[in-house]
ZADO-285405 format. One line per field, with one value per residue: residue number from 1; x, y, z of N, C-alpha, C in turn. Coordinates in steps of 0.001 Angstrom, whole numbers, plus 524288, in hexadecimal, padded with zeros to 5 digits. Example, Ala and Ser with C-alpha at 12.3 -4.5 7.8 and 13.67 -1.06 7.14 Angstrom:
# residues 2
resi: 1	2
n_X: 83386	83232
n_Y: 7E9C6	7F736
n_Z: 81E78	81BA8
ca_X: 8300C	83566
ca_Y: 7EE6C	7FBDC
ca_Z: 81E78	81BE4
c_X: 83390	83264
c_Y: 7F31C	8001E
c_Z: 81E78	81EBE
# end
This chain:
# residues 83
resi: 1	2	3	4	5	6	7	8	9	10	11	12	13	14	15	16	17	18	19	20	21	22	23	24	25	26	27	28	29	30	31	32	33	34	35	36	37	38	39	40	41	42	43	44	45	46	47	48	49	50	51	52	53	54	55	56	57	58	59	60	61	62	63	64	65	66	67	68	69	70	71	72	73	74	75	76	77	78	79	80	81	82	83
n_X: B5BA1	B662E	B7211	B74FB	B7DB5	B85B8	B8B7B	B9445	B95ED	B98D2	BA1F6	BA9C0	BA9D4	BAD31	BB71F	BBC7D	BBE12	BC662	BCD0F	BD05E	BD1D0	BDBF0	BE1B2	BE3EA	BE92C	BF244	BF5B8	BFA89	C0023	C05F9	C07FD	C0851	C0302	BF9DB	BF47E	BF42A	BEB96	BE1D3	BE0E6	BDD55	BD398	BCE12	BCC96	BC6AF	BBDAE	BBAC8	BB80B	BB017	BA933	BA6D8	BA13D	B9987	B9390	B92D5	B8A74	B83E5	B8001	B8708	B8F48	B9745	B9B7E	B9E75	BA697	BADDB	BB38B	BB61B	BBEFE	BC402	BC715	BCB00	BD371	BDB30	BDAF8	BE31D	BEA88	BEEAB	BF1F7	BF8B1	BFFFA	C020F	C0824	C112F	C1687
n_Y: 48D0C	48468	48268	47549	471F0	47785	47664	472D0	479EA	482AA	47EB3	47D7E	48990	48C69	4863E	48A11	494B9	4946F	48E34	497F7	49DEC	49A4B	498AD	4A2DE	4A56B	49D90	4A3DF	4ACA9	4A8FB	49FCF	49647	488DF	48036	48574	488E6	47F00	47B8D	480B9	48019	47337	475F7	47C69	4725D	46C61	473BF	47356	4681F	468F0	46F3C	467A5	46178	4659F	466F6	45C9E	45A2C	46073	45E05	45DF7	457AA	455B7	46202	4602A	457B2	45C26	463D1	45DD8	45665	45FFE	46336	4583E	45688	4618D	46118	4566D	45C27	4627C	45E6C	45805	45E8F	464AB	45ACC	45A2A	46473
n_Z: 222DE	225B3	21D3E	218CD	218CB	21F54	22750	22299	219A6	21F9F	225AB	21CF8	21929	2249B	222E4	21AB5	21D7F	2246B	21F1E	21AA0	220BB	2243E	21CD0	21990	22415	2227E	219FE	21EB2	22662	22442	22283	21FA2	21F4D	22483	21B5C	2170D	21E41	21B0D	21205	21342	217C7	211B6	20A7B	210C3	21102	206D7	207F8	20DC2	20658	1FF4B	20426	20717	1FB93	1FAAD	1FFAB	1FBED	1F262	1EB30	1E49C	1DC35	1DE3B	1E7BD	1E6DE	1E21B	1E887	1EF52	1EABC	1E904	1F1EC	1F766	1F17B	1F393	1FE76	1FD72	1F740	1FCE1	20638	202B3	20124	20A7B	20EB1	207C8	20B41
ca_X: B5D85	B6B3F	B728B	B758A	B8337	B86DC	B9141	B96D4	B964E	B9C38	BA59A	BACBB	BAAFD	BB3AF	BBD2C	BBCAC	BBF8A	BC9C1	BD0AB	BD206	BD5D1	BE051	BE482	BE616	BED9A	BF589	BFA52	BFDC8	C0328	C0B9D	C091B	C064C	BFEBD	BF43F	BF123	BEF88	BE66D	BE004	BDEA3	BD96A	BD066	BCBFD	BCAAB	BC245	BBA76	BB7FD	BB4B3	BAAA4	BA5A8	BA634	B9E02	B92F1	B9490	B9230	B85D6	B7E91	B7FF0	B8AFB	B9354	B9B68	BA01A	BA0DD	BA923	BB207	BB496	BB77F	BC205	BC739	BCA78	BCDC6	BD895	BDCE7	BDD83	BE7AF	BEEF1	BEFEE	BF367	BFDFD	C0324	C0403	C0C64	C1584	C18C1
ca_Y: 487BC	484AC	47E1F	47134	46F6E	47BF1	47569	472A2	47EC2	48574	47BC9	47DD8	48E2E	48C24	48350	48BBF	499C0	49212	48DDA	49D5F	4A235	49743	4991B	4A7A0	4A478	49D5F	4A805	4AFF0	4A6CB	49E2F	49271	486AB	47DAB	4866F	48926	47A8E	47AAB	485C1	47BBE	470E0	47920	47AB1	46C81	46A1D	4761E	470C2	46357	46AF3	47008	464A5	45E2C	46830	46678	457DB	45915	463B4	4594E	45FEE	454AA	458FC	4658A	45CA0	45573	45ED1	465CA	4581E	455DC	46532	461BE	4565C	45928	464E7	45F7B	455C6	45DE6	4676C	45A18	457CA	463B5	4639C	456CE	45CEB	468AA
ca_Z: 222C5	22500	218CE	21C4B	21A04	2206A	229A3	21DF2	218E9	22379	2248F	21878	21AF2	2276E	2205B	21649	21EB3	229AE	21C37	21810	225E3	22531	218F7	21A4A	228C3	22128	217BF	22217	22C16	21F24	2257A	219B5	2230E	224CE	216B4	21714	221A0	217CA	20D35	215B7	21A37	20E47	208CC	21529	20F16	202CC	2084A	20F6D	20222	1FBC3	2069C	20492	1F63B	1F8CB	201DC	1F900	1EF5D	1E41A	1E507	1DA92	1E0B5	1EC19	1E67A	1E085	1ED96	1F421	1E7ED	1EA0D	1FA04	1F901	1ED65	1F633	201C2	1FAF4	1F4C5	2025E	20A94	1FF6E	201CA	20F00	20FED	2053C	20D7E
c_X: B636D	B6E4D	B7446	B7B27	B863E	B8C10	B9528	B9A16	B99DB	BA168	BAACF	BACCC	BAE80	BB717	BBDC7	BC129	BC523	BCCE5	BD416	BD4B3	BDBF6	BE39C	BE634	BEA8A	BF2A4	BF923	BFC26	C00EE	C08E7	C0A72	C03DC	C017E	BF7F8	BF0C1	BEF1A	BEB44	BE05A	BDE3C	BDB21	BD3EF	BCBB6	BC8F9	BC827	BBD0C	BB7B1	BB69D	BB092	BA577	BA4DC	B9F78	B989F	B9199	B91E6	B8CA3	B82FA	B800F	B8280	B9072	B9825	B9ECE	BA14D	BA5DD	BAF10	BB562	BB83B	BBDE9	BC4F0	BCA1C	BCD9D	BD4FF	BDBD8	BDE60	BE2C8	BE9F3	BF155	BF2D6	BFA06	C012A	C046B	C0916	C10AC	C18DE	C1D3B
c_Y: 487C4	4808F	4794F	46EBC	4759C	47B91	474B0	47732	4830C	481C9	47CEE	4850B	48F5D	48A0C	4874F	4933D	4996A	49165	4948B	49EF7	49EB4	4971C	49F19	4A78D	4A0AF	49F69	4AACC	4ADF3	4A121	49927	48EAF	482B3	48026	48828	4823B	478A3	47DCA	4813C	47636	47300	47A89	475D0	46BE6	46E16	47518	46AEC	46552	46C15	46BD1	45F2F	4606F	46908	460BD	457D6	45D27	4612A	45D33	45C83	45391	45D68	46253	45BB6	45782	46228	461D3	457A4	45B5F	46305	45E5D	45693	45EA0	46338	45B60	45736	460B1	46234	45964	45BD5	4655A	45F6B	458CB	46083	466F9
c_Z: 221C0	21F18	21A3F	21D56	21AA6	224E2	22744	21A8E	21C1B	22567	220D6	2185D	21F61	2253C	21C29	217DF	2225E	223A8	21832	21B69	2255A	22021	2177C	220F3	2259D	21C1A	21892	22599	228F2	22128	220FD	21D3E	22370	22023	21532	21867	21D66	2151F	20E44	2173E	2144F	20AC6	20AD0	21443	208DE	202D9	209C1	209BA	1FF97	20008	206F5	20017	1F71D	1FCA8	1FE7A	1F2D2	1E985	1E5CD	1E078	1DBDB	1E582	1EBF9	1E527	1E3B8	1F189	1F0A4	1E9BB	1EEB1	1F87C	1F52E	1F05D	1FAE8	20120	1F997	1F9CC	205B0	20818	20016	205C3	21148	20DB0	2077F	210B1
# end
């Protein structure tokens, strides 16, 4: 039996491996843009967790995942305009 939130799951394992290759391409290639993409890439990986956090009913770590992103993704957006 497959688990049921397994698109999910795999979901957040590509965002998760696309945010390593890109964040190692950009410590070789210097280029600040794509460690952002790195960090987005991320946030969109812990919404993922937080969204299979909130259907296998622990809506506390849910929640605390949802608070991590979205506090990161603000601060990363902020930091982008600054540059």
């Amino acid at each position: 039996m497959r688990h049921p939130y397994r698109k999910l799951v795999q979901m957040e394992l590509f965002l998760l491996l696309f945010a390593f290759l890109a964040g190692i391409a950009a410590l070789i290639a210097g280029y600040i843009i794509i460690l952002f993409l790195s960090i987005y890439l991320i946030v969109f990986s812990l919404i993922c967790d937080a969204m299979i956090l909130l259907n296998t009913r622990h809506p506390a770590e849910a929640g605390k995942q949802a608070i991590r992103a979205v506090m990161l993704f603000l601060f990363m957006t902020y930091l982008l305009f600054r540059l």
